[in-house]
C-alpha positions as CSV (number, residue, x, y, z in Angstrom):
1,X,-96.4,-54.4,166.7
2,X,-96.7,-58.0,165.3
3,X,-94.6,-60.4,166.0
4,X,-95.3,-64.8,166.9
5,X,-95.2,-63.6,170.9
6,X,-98.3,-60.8,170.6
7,X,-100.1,-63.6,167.7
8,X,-99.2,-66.5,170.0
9,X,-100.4,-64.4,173.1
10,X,-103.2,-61.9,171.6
11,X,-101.4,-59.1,172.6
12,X,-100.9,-55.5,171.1
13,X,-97.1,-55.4,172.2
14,X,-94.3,-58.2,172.8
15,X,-94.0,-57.5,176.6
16,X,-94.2,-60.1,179.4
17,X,-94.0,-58.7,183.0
18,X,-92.4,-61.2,185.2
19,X,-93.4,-63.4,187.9
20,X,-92.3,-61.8,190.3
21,X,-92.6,-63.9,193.7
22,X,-95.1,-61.8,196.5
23,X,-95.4,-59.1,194.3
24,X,-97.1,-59.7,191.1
25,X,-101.1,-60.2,191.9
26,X,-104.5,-58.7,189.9
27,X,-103.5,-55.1,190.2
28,X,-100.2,-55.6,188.3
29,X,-101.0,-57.9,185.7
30,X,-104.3,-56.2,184.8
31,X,-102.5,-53.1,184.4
32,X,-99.7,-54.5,182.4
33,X,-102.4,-56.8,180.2
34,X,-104.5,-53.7,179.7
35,X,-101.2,-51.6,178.5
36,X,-101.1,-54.2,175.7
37,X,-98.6,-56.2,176.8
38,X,-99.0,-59.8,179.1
39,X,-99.3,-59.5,183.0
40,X,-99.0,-62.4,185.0
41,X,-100.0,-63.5,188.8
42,X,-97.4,-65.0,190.5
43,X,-99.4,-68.7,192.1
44,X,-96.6,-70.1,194.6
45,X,-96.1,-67.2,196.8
46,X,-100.1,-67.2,197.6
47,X,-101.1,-69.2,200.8
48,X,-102.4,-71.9,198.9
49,X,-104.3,-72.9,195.4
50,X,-107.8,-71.2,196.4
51,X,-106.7,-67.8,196.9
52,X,-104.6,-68.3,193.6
53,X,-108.4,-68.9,192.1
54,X,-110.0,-65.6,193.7
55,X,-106.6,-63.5,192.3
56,X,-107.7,-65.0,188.9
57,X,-111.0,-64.0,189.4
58,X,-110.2,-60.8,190.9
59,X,-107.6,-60.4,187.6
60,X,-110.4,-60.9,185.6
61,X,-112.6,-57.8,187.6
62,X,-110.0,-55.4,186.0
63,X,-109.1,-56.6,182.6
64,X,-110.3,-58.3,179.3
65,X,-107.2,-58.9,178.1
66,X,-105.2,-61.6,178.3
67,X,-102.3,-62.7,181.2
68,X,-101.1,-65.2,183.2
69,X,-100.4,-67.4,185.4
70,X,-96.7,-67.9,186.8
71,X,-95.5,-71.4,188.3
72,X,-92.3,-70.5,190.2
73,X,-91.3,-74.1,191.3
74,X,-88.5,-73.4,193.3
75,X,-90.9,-71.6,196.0
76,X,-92.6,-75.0,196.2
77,X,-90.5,-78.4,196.7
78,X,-94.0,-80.2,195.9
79,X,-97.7,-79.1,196.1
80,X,-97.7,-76.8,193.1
81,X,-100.1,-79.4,190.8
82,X,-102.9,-78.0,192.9
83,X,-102.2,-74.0,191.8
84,X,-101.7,-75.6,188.0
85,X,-105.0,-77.1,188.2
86,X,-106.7,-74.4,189.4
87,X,-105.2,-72.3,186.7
88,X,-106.5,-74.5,184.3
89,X,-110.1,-74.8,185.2
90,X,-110.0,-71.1,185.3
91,X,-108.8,-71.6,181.7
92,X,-105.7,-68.7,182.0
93,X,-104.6,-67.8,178.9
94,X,-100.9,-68.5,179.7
95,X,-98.6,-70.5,182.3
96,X,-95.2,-69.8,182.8
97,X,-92.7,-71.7,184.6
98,X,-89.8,-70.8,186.4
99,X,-87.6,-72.1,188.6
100,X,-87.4,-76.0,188.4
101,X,-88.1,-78.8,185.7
102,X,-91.1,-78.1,183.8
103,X,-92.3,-81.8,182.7
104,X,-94.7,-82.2,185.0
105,X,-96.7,-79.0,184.5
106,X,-96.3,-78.9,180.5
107,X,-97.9,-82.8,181.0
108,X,-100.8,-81.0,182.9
109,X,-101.2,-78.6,180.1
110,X,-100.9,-80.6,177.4
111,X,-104.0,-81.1,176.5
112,X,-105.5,-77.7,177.4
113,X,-105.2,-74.5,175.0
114,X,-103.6,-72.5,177.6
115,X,-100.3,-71.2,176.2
116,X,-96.9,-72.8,177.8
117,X,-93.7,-70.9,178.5
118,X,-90.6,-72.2,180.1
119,X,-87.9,-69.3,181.8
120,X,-84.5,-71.3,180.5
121,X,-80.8,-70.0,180.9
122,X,-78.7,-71.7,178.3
123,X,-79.6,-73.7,174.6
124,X,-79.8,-77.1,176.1
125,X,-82.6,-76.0,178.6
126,X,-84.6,-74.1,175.9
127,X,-84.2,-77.2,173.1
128,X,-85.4,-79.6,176.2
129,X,-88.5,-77.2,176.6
130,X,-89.0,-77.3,173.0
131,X,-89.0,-80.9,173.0
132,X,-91.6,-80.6,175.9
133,X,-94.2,-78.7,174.8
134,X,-93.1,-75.1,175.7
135,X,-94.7,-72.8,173.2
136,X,-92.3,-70.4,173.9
137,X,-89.4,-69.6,175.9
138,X,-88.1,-66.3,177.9
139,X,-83.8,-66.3,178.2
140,X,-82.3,-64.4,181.1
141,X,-79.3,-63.4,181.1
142,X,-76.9,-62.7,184.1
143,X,-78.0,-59.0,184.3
144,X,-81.3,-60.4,185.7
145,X,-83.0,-60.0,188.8
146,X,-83.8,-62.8,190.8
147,X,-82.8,-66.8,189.9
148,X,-80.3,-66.6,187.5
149,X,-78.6,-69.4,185.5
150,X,-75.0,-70.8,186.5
151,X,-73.0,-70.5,183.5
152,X,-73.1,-66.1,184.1
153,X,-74.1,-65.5,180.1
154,X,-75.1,-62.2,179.0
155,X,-78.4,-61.4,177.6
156,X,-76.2,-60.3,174.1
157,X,-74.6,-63.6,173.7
158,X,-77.4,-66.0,175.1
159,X,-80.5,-64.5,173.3
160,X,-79.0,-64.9,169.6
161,X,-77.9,-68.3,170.7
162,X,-81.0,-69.4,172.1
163,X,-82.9,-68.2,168.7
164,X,-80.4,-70.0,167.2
165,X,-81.0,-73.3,168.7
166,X,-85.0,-73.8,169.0
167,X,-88.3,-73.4,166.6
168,X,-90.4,-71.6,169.1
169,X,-90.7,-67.6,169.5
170,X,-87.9,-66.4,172.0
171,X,-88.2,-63.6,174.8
172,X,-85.4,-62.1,176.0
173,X,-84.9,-61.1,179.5
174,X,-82.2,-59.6,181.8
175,X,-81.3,-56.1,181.4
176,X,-84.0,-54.6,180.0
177,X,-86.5,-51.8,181.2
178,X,-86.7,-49.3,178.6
179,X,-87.6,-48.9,174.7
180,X,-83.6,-49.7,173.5
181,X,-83.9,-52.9,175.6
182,X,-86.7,-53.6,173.7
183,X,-85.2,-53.0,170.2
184,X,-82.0,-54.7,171.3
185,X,-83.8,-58.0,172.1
186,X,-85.8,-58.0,168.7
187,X,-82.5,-57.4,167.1
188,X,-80.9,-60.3,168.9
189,X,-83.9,-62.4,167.3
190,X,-86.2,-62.7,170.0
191,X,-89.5,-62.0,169.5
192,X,-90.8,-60.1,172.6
193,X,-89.0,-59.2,175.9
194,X,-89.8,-60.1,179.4
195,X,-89.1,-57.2,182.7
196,X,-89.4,-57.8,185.9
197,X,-87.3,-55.3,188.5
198,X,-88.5,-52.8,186.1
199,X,-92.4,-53.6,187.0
200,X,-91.8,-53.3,190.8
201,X,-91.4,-49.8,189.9
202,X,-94.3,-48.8,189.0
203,X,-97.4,-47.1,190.3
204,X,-99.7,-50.6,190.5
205,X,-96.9,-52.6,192.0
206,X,-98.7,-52.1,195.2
207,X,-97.5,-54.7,197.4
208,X,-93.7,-53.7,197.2
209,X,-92.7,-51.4,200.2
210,X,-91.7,-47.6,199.5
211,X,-88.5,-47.9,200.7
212,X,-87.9,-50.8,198.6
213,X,-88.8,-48.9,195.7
214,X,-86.8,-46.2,196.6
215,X,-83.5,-48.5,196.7
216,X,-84.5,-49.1,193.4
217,X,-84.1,-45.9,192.2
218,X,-81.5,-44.8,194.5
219,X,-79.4,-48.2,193.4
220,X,-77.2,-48.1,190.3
221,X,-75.8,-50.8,187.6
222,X,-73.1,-51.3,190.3
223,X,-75.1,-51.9,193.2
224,X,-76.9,-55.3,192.8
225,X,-74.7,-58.9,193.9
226,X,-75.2,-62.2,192.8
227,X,-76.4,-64.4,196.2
228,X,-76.7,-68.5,196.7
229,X,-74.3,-69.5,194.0
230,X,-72.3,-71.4,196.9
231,X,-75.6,-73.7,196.4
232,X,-76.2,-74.2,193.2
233,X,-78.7,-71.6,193.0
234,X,-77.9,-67.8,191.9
235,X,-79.7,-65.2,192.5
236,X,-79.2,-61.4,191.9
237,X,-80.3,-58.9,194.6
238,X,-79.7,-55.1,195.6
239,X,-76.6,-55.0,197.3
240,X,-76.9,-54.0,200.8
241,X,-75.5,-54.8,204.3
242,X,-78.3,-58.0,204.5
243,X,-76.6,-59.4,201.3
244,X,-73.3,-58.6,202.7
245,X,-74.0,-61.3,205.2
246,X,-75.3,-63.8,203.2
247,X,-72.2,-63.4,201.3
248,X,-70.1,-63.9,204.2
249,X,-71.7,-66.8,205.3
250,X,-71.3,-68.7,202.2
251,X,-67.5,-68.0,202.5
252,X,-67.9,-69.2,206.1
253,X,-70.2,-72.1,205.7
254,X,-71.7,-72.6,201.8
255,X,-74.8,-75.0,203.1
256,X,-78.0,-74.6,202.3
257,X,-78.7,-74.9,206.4
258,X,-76.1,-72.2,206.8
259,X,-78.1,-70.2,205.0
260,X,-81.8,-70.8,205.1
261,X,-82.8,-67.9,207.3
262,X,-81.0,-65.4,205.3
263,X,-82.5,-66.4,202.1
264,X,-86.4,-67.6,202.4
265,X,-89.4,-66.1,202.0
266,X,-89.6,-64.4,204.8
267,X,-86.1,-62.4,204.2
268,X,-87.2,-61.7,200.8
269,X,-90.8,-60.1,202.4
270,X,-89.3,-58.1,205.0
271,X,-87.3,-55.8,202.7
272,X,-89.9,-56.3,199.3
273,X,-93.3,-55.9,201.5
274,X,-92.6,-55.1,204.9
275,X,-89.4,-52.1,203.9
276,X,-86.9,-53.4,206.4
277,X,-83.5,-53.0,205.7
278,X,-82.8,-56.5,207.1
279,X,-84.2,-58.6,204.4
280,X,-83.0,-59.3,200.8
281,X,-84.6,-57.3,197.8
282,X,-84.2,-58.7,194.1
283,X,-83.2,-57.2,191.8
284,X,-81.3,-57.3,188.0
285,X,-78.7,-54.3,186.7
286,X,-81.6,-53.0,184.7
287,X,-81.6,-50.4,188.3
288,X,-78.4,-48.6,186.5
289,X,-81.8,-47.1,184.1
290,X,-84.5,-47.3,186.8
291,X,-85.4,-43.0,187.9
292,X,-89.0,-42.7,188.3
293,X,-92.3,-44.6,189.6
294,X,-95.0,-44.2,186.5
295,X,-98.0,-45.9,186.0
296,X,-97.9,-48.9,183.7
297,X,-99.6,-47.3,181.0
298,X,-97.3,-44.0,181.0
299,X,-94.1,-46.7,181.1
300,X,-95.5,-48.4,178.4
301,X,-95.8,-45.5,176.4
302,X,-92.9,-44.3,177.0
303,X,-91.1,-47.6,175.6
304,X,-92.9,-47.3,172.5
305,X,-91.5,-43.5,172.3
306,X,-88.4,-44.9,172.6
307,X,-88.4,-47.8,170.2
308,X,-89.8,-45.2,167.6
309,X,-86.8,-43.2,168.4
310,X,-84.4,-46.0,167.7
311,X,-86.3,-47.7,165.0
312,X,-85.6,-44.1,162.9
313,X,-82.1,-44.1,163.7
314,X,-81.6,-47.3,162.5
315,X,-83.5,-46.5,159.7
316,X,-80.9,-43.3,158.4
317,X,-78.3,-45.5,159.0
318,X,-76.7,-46.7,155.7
319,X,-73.5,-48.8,155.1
């Protein structure tokens, strides 16, 4: 497949695996980048910009091919120019940014060949990236899993517009873990599609806990709940009695304070890494067509399947 994303990239196929926060280190994003698609190392959730270096370097160990390096601001109220610069003297082929105003790292990167893309939510967030520097941008839609954006668009409606309103290749994200997903997102007029929830299934997620992949595929479209919108910030996760409280508190008491404990880091490990039910798991509909743990390679060629399958439907379709 050839679209700008796998040209802009030097990729085989137009899929970005997400950034996944605690989850998404060498084993991951090798396995993804050696599937033909881009992998990326999550930088923020590491303990600090040196061991972001030796994940690079360990990255590098199990793949030739090209991935990336994920800046999820919001994990980091300042600090994070150090974990950029170390990406760049490691010279990753890609940064993305999620999570928080992306001036100041697209003005680190300016000047570098690394590859810039900035995780937007609406039009006027993707045309301000544009205007940036971004040389690409992934839309999510409310279906996601994780940080959403406020204004609870659909992938269907928010990917043509997005397309619609910027120069730069578009990937759509939010809803999307199989072959259709990815045919429905080129036909929207993106370019190449992002997944994340579907990733923490697989084989070389190996940091995410057992039982938190089985929740995954035990879960269904109905089971995941938009957290933290009380605060500005929402944020889709499996539905369980953990995110039952932080629901009640922010009926009770909508403060970030209120609700620091039951939505950190720490939360989020105990239920991704550690596998206690006390702790908050992300997580996007995309669960509803989540039934199996493969390997990255037998996923990604199982998409591919799929696509073929649709692209031939379409193609006996006449009107």
């Amino acid at each position: 497949m050839k679209t700008r994303i796998t040209e802009l990239f030097g990729i085989e196929k137009p899929i970005i695996q997400g950034g996944l926060a605690y989850l998404a280190y060498a084993d991951l994003a090798a396995a993804v980048s050696n599937a033909g698609g881009l992998g990326q190392v999550t930088a923020l959730s590491l303990p600090d910009a040196e061991a972001l270096r030796r994940e690079i370097q360990r990255t590098r160990n199990l793949t030739d091919k090209p991935f990336g390096v994920n800046i999820a601001m919001g994990l980091h109220g300042s600090g994070y120019e150090s974990f950029v610069q170390v990406a760049i003297e490691e010279n990753v082929s890609v940064v993305s940014i999620t999570g928080g105003n992306p001036a100041t790292v697209l003005n680190m990167l300016k000047h570098t060949p690394i590859k810039k893309i900035v995780l937007v939510a609406g039009v006027r967030q993707a045309q301000k990236a544009e205007e940036l520097g971004a040389d690409a941008v992934i839309v999510v839609g409310q279906e996601g899993g994780g940080h959403l954006g406020r204004d609870d668009l659909g992938t269907m409606v928010l990917t043509p517009r997005v397309v619609d309103s910027v120069s730069i290749p578009v990937i759509a994200s939010g809803g999307i873990g199989d072959g259709r997903g990815l045919a429905a997102g080129l036909a929207l007029g993106a370019e190449g599609i992002e997944m994340g929830t579907r990733f923490i299934a697989t084989k070389e997620c190996i940091d995410a806990s057992a039982y938190y992949k089985k929740l995954l595929l035990e879960s269904d479209e109905q089971n995941t709940v938009v957290v933290k919108r009380s605060i500005g910030g929402p944020a889709r996760v499996i539905h369980n009695a953990f995110a039952e409280e932080i629901l009640t508190i922010e009926q009770q008491n909508p403060t970030y304070e209120a609700l620091k404990e039951h939505i950190s880091g720490r939360a989020n490990r105990r239920l991704a890494i550690d596998g206690k039910p006390n702790g908050m798991g992300y997580a996007g509909q995309v669960v509803g067509l989540i039934n199996d743990v493969p390997s990255v390679a037998e996923l990604f060629e199982r998409i591919e399947k799929e696509y073929k399958t649709v692209m031939q439907k379409f193609s006996e379709i006449s009107f």
